[in-house]
PDB file of N, H, CA, C and O in Angstrom:
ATOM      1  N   UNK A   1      86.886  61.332  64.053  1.00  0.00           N
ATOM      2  CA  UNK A   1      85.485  60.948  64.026  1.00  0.00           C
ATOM      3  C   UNK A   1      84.830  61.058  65.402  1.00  0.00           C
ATOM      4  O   UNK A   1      83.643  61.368  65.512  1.00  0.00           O
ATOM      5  N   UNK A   2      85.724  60.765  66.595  1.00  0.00           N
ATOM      6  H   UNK A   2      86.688  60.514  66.506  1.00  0.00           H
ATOM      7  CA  UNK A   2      84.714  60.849  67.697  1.00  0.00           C
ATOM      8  C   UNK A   2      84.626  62.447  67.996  1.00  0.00           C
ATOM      9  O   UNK A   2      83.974  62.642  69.022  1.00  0.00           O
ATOM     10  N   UNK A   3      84.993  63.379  67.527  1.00  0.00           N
ATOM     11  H   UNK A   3      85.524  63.221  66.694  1.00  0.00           H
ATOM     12  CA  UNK A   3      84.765  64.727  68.039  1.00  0.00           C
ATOM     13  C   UNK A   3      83.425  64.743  67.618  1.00  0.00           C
ATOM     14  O   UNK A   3      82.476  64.857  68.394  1.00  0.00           O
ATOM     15  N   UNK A   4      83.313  64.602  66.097  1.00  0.00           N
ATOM     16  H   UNK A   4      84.084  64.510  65.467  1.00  0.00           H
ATOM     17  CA  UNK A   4      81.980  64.555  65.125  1.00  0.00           C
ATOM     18  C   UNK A   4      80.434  63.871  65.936  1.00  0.00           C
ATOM     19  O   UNK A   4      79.226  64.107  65.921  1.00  0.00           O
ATOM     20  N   UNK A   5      81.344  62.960  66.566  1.00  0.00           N
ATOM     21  H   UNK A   5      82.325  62.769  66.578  1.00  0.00           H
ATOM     22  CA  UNK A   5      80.208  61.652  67.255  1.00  0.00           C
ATOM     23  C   UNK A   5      79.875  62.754  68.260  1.00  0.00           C
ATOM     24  O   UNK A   5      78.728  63.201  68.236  1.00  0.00           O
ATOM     25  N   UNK A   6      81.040  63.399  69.431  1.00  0.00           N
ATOM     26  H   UNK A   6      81.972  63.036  69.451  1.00  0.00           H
ATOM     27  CA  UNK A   6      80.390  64.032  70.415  1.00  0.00           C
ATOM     28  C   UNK A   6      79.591  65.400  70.567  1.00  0.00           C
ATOM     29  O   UNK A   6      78.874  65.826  71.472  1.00  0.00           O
ATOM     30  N   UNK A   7      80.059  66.030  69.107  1.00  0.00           N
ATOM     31  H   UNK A   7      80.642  65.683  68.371  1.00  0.00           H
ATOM     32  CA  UNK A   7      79.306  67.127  68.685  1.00  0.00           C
ATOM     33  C   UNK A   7      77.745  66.849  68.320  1.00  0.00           C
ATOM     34  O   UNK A   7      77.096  67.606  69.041  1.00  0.00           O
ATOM     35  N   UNK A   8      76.825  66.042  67.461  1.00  0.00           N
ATOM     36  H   UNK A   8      77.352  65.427  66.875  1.00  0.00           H
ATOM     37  CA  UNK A   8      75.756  65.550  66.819  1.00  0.00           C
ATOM     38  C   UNK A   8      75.570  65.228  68.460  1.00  0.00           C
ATOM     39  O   UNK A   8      74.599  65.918  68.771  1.00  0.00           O
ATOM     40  N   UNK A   9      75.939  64.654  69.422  1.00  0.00           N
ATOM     41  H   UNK A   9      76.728  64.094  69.169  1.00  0.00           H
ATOM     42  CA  UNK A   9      75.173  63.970  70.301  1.00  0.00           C
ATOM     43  C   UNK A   9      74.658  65.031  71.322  1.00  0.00           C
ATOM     44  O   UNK A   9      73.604  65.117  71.952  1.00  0.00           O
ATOM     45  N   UNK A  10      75.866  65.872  71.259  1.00  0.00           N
ATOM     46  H   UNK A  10      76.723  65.802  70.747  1.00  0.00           H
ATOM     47  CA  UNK A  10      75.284  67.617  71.760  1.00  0.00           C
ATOM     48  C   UNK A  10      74.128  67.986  71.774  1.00  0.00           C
ATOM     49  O   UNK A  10      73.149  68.068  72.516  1.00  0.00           O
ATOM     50  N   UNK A  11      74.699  68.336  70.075  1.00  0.00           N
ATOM     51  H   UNK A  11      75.494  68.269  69.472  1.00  0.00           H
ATOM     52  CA  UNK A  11      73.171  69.161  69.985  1.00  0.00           C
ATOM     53  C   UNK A  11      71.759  68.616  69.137  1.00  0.00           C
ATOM     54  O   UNK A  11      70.842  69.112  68.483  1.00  0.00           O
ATOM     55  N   UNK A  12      72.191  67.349  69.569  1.00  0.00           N
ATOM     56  H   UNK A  12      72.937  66.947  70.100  1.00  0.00           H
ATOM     57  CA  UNK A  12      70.981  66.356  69.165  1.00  0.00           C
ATOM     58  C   UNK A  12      69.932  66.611  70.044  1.00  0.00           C
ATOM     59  O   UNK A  12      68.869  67.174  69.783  1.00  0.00           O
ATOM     60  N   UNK A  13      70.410  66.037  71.374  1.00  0.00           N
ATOM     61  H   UNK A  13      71.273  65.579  71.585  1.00  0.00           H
ATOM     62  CA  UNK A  13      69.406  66.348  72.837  1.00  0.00           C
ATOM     63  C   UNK A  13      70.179  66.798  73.391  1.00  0.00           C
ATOM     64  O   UNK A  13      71.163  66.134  73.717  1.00  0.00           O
ATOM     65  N   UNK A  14      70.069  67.909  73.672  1.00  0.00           N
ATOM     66  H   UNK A  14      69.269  68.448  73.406  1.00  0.00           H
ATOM     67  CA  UNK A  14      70.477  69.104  74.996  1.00  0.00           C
ATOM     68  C   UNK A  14      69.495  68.805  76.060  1.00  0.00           C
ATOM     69  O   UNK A  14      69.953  68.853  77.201  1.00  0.00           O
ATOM     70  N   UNK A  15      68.418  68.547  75.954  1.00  0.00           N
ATOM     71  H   UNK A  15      68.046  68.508  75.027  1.00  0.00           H
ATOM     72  CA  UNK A  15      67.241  68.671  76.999  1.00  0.00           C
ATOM     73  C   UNK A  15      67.502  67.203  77.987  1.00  0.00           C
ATOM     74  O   UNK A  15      67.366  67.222  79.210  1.00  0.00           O
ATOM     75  N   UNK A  16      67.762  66.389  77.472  1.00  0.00           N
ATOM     76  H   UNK A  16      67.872  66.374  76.478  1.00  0.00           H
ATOM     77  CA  UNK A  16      68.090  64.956  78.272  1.00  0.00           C
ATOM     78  C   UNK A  16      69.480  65.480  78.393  1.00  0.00           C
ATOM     79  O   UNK A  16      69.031  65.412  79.537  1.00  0.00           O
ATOM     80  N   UNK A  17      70.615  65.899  78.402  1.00  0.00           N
ATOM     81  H   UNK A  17      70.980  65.954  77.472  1.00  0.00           H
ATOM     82  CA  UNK A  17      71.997  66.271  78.409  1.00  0.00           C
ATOM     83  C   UNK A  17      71.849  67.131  79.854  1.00  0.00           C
ATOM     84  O   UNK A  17      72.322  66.476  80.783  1.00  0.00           O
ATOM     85  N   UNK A  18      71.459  68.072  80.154  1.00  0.00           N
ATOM     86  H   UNK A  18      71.075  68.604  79.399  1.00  0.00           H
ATOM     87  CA  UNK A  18      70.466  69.174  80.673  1.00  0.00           C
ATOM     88  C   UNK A  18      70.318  68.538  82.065  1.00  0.00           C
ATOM     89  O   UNK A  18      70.886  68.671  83.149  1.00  0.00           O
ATOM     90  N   UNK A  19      68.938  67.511  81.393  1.00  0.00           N
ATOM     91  H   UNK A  19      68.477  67.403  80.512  1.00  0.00           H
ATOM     92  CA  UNK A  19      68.647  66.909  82.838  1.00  0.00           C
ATOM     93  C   UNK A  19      69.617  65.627  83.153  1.00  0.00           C
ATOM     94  O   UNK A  19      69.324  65.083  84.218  1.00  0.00           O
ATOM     95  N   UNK A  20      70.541  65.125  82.557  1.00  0.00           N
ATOM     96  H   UNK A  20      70.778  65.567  81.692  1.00  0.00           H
ATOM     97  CA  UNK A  20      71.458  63.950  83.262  1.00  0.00           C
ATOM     98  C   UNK A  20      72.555  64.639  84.195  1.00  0.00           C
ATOM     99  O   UNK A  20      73.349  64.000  84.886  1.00  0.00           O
ATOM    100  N   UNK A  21      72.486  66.138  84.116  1.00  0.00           N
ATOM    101  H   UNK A  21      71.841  66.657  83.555  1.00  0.00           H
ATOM    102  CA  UNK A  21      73.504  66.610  84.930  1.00  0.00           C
ATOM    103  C   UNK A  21      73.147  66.897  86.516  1.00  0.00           C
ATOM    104  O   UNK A  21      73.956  67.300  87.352  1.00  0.00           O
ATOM    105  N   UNK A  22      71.692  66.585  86.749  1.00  0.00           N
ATOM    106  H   UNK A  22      71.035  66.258  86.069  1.00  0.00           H
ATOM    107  CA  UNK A  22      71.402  66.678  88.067  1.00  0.00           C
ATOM    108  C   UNK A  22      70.959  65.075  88.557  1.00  0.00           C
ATOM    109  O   UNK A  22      70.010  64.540  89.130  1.00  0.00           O
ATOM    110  N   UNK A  23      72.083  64.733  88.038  1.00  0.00           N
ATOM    111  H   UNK A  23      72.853  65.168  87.573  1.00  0.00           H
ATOM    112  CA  UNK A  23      71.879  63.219  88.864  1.00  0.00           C
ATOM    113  C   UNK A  23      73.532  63.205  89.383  1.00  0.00           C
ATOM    114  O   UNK A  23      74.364  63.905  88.805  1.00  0.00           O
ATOM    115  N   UNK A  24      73.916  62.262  90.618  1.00  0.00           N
ATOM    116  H   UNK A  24      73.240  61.693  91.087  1.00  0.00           H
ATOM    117  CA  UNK A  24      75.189  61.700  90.770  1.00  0.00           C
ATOM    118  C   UNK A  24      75.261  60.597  91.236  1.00  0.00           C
ATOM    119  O   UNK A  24      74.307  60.001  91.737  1.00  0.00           O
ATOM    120  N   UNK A  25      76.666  60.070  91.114  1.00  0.00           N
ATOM    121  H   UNK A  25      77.441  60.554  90.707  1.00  0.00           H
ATOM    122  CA  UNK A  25      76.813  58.887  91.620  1.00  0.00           C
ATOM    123  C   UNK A  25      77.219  58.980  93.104  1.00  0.00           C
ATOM    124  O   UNK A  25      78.224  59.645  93.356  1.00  0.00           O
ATOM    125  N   UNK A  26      76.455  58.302  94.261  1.00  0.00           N
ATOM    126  H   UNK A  26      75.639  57.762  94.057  1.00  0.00           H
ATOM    127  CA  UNK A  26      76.980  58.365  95.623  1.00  0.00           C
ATOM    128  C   UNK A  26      77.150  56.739  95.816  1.00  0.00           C
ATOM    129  O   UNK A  26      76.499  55.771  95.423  1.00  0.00           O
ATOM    130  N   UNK A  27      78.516  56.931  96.727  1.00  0.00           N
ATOM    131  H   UNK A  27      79.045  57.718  97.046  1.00  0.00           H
ATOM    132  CA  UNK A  27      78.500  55.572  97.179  1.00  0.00           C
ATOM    133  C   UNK A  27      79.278  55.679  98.705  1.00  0.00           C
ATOM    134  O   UNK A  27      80.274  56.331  99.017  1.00  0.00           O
ATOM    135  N   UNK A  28      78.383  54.742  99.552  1.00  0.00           N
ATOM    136  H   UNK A  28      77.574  54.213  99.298  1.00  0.00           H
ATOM    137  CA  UNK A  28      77.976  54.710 100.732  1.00  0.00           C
ATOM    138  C   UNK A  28      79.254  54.250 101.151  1.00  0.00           C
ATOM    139  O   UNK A  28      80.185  54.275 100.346  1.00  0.00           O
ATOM    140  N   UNK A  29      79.444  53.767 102.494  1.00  0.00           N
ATOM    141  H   UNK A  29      78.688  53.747 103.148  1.00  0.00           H
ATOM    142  CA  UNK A  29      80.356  52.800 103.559  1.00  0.00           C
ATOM    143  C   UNK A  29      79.731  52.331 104.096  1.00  0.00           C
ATOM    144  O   UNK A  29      79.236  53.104 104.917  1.00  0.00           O
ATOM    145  N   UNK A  30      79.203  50.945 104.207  1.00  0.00           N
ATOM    146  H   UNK A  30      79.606  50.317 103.540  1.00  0.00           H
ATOM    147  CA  UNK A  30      78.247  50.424 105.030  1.00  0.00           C
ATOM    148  C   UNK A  30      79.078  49.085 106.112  1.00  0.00           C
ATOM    149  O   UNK A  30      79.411  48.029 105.575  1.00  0.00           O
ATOM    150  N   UNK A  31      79.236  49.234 107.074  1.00  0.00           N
ATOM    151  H   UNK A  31      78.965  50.092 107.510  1.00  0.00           H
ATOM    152  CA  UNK A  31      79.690  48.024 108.260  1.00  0.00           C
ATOM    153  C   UNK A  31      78.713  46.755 108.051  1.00  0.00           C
ATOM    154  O   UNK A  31      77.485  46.697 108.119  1.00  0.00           O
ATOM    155  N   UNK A  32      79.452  45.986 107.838  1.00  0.00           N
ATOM    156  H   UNK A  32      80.449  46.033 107.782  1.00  0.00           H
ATOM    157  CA  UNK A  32      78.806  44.525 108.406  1.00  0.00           C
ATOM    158  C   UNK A  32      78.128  44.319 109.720  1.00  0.00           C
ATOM    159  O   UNK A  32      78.933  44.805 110.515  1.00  0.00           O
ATOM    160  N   UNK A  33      77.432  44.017 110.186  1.00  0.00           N
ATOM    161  H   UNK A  33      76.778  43.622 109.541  1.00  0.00           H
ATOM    162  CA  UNK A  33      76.817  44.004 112.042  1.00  0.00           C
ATOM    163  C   UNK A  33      77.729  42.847 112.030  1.00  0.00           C
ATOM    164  O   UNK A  33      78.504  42.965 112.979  1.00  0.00           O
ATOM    165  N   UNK A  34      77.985  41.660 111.277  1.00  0.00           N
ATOM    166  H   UNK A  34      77.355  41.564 110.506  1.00  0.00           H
ATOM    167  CA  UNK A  34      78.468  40.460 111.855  1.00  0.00           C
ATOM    168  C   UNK A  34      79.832  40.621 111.617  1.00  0.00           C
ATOM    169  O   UNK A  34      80.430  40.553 112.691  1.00  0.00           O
ATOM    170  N   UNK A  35      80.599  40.808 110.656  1.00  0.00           N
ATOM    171  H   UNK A  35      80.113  40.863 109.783  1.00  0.00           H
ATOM    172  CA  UNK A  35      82.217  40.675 110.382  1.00  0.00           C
ATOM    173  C   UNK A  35      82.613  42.274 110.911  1.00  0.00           C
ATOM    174  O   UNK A  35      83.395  42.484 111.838  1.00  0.00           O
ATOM    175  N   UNK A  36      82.116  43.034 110.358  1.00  0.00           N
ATOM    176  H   UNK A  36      81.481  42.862 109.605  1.00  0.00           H
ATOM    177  CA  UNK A  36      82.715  44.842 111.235  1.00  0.00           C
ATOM    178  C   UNK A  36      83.018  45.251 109.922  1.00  0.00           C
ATOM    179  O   UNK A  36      83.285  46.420 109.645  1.00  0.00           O
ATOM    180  N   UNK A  37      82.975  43.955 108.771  1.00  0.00           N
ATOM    181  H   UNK A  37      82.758  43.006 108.996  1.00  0.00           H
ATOM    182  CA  UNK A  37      83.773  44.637 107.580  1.00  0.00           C
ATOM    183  C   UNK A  37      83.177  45.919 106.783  1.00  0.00           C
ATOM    184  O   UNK A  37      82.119  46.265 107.308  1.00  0.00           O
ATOM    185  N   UNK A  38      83.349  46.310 106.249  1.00  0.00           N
ATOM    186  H   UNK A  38      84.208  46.029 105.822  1.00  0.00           H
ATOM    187  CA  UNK A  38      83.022  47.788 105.160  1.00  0.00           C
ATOM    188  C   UNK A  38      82.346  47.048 103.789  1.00  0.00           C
ATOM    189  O   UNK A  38      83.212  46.447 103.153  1.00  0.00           O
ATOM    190  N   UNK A  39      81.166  46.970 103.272  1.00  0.00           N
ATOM    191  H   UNK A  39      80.462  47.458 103.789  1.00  0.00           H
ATOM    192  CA  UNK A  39      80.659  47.329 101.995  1.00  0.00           C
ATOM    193  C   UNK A  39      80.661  48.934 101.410  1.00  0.00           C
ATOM    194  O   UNK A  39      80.868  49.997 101.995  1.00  0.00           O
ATOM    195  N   UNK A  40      80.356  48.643 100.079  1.00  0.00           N
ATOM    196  H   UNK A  40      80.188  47.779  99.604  1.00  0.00           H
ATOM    197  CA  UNK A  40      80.132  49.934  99.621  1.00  0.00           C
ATOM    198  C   UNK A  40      78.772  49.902  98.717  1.00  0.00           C
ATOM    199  O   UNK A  40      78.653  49.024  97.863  1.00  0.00           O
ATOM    200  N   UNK A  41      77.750  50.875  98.921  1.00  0.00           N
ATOM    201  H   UNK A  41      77.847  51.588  99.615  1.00  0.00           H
ATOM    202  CA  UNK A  41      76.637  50.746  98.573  1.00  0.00           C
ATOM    203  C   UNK A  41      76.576  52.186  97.455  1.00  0.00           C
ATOM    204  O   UNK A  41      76.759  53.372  97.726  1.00  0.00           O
ATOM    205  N   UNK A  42      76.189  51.412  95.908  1.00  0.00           N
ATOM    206  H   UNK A  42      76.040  50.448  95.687  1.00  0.00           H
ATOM    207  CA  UNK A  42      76.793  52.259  95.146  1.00  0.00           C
ATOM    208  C   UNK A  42      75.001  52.878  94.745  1.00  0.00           C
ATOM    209  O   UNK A  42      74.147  51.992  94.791  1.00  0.00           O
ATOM    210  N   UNK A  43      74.487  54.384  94.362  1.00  0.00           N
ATOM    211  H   UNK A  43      75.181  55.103  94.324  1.00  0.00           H
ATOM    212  CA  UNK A  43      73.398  54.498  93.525  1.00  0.00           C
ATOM    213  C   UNK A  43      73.764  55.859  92.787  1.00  0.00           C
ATOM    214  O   UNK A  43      74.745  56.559  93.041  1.00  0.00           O
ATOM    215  N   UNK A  44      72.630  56.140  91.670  1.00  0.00           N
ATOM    216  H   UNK A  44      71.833  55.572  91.464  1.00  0.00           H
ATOM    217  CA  UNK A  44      73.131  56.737  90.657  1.00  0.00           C
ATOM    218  C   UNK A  44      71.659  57.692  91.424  1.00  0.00           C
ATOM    219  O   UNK A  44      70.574  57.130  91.279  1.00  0.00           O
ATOM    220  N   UNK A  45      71.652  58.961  92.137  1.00  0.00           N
ATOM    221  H   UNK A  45      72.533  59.417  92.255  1.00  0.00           H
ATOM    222  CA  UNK A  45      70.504  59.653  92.986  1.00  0.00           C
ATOM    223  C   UNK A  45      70.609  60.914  92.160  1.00  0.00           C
ATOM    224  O   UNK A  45      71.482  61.221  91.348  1.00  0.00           O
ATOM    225  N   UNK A  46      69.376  61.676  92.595  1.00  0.00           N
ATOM    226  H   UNK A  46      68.667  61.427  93.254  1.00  0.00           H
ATOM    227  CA  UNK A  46      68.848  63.020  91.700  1.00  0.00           C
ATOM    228  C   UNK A  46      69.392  63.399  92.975  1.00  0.00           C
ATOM    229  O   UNK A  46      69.376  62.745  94.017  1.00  0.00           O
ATOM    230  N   UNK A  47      70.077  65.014  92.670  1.00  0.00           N
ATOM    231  H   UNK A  47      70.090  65.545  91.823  1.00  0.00           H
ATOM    232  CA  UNK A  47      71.151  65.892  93.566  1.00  0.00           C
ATOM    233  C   UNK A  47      70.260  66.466  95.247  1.00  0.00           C
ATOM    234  O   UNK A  47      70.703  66.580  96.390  1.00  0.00           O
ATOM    235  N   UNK A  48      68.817  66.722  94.628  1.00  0.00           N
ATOM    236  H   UNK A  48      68.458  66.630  93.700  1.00  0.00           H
ATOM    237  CA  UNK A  48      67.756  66.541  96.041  1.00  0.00           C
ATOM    238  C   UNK A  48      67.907  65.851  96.971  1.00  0.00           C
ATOM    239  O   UNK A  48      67.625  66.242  98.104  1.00  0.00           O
ATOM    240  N   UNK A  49      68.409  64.603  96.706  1.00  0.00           N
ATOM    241  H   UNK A  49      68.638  64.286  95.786  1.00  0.00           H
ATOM    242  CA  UNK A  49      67.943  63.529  97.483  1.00  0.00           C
ATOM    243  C   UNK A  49      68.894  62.683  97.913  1.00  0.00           C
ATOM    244  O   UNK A  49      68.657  61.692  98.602  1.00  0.00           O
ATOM    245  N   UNK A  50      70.423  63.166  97.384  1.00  0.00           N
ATOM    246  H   UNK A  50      70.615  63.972  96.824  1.00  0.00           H
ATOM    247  CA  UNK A  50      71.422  62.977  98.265  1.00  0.00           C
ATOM    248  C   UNK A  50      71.647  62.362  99.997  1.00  0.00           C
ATOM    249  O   UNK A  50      72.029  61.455 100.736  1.00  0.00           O
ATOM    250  N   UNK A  51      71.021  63.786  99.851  1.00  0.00           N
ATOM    251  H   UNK A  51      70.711  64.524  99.251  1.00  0.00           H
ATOM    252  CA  UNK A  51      71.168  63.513 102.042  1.00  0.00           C
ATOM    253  C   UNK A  51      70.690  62.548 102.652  1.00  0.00           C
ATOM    254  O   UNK A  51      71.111  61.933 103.631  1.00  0.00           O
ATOM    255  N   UNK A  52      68.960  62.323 101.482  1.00  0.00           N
ATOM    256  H   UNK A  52      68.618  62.823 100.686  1.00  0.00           H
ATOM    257  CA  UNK A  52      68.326  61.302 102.411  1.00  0.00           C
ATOM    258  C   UNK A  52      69.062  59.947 102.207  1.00  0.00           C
ATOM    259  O   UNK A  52      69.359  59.253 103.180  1.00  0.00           O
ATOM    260  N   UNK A  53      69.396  59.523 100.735  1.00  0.00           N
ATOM    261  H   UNK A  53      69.155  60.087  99.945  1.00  0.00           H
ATOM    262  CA  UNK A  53      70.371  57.876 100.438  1.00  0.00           C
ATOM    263  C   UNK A  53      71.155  58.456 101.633  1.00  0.00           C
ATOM    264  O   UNK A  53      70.436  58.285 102.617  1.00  0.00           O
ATOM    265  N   UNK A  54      72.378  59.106 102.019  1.00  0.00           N
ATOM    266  H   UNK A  54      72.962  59.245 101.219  1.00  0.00           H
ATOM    267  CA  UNK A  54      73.045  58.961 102.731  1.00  0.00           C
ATOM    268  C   UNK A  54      73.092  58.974 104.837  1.00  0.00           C
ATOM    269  O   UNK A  54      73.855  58.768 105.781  1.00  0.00           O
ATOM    270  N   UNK A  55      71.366  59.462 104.442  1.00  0.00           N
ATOM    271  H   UNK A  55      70.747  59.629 103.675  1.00  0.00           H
ATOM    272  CA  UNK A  55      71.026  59.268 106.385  1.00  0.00           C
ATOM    273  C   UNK A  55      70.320  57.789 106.184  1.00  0.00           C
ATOM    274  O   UNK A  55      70.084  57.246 107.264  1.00  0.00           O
ATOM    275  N   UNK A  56      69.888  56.937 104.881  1.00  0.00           N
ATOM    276  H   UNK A  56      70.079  57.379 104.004  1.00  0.00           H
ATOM    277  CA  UNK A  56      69.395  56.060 105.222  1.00  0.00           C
ATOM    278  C   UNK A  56      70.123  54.802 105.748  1.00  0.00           C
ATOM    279  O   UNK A  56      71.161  54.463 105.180  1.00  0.00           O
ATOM    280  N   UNK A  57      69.525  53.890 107.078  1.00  0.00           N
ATOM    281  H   UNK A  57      68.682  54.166 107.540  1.00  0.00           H
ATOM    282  CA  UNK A  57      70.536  52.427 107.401  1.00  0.00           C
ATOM    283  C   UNK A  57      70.641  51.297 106.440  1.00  0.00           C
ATOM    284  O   UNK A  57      71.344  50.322 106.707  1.00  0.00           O
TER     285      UNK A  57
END
């Protein structure tokens, strides 16, 4: 049944399918100023705009 499920969802919307493929997930390394420790700063960005999430402080 899930082949069935992933086939219909295919070619249900291709056009939203299409455009979800120029998005990604980036996730950052961000330092603490006070502990030194490492966060990670997670976003789901359109493939354009990559560089800038990742030059931003």
């Amino acid at each position: 049944m899930a082949k069935a499920a992933k086939t219909a969802i295919k070619t249900k919307d291709q056009k939203a399918a299409a455009e979800a493929k120029n998005y990604s997930k980036v996730i950052k390394a961000v330092r603490s100023p006070k502990t030194g420790a490492y966060t990670f700063k997670e976003a789901i960005v359109h493939k354009e705009k990559i560089k800038d999430f990742l030059a931003e402080k």
